[in-house]
N, C-alpha and C positions, 0 to 999 in steps of 0.2 A: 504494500500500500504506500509505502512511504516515496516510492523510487516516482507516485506519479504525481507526488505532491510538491511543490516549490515553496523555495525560502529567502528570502531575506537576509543580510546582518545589516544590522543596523547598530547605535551606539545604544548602550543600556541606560537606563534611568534610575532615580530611586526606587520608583511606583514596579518593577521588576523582584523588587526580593523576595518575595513571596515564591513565584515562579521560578526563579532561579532556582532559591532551595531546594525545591521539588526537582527541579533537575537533577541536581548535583546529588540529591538523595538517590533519585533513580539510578544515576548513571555508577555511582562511585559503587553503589549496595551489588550493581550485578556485576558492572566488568571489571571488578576489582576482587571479586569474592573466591580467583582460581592461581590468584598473584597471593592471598594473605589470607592468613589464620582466623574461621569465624569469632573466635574472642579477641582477637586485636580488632576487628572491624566493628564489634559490638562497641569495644573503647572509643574508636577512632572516629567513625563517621557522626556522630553526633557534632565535634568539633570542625569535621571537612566539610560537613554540607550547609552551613549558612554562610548565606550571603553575606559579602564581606560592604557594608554600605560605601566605605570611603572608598572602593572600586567599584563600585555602580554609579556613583555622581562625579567621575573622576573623568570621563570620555574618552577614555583610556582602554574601557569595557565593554565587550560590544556581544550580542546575542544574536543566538540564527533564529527568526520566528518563521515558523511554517503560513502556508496560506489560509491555513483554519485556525491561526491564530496560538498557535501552542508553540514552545517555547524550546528548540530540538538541540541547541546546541549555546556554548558559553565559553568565554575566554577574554582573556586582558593583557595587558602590561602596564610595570611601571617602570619610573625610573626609581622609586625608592627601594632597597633590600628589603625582599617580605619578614617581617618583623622588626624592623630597622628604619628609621631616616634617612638611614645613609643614601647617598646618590657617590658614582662614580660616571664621571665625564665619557661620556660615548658609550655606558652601556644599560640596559633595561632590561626589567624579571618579569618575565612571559608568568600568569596565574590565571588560579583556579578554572584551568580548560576543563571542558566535559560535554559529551555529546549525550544524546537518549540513546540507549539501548537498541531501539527499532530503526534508529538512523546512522549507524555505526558502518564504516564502509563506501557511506555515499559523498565523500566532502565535503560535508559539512564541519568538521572541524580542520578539514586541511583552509576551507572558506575564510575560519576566524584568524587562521597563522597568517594568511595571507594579506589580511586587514590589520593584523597589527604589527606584520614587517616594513607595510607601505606607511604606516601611520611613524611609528619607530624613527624610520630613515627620516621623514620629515623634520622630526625632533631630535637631526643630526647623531642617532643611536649608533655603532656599527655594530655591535655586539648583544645577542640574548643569551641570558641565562633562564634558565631553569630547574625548576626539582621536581622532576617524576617521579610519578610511581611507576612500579613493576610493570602494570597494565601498560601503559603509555609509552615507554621507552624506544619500541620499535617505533612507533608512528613518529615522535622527535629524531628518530636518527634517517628515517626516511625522508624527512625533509631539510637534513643538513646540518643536525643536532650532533654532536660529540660526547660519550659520556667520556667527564672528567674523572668523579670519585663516587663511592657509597654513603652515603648521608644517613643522620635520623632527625627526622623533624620532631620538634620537641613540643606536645602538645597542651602539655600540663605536665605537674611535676612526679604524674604517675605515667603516661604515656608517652612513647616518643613510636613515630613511624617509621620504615625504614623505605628509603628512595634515594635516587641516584640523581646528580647534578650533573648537566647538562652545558652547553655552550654552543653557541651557532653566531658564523661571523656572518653579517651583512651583506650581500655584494654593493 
């Protein structure tokens, strides 16, 4: 169904958190569930799946919405270090990408990289990073991604994730 349906990215907004969440709950609950342990994901997704506000009103955030108005794909950048302020001159941190489940395959998230490398370069970027998960690593190295090192994202001071940091130079 989905292959005959058309999308959209557009930049996200506030008034999207609600739907995002549900995304991100969707998408992280099933393609993440053959990459990680069901009690680390009982831990974890409560924390991965809300919408992050200051990356929805940031324009920085942009969402794939279908033609029936549903909400199939999500992804950002910033220039700040996700849990940091820090900025470093020329480079930006690709976040919280995630497709639905029923739209996985079709471009729609190659759609949003592609919106936020044209975006990036504008705001003189040459450099992304990222932290993926297990799920996701192939799809970042298919479009020119690097893995650097093994990481744990630290979610709280009983949880940490384990995911792998990334790099992709600009052309």
């Amino acid at each position: 169904m989905a292959a005959t349906v058309t999308y959209i990215v557009r930049v996200s907004a506030p008034s999207d958190a609600e739907a995002v969440s549900a995304l991100l709950a969707a998408s992280y609950s099933t393609l993440l569930a053959s990459h990680y342990e069901k009690a680390l994901l009982d831990r974890a997704l409560p924390f991965m799946t809300k919408a992050n506000p200051t990356l929805l009103a940031s324009g920085a955030f942009y969402v794939a919405q279908s033609s029936h108005d549903e909400l199939i794909g999500c992804g950002g950048w910033s220039l700040e270090r996700p849990g940091t302020a820090k900025i470093v001159r020329g480079e930006a941190h690709i976040r919280h990408f995630a497709t639905h489940p029923g739209w996985t395959r079709l471009g729609v998230a190659r759609s949003l990289m592609n919106r936020c490398c044209m975006d990036a370069k504008a705001r003189d970027v040459s450099e992304l990073h990222c932290c993926s998960t297990f799920a996701a690593e192939n799809f970042y190295k298919v479009l020119g991604f690097k893995a650097i090192a093994g990481t744990n994202v630290h979610l709280d001071s009983e949880t940490s994730f384990p995911a792998v940091l990334m790099r992709h130079a600009l052309p």
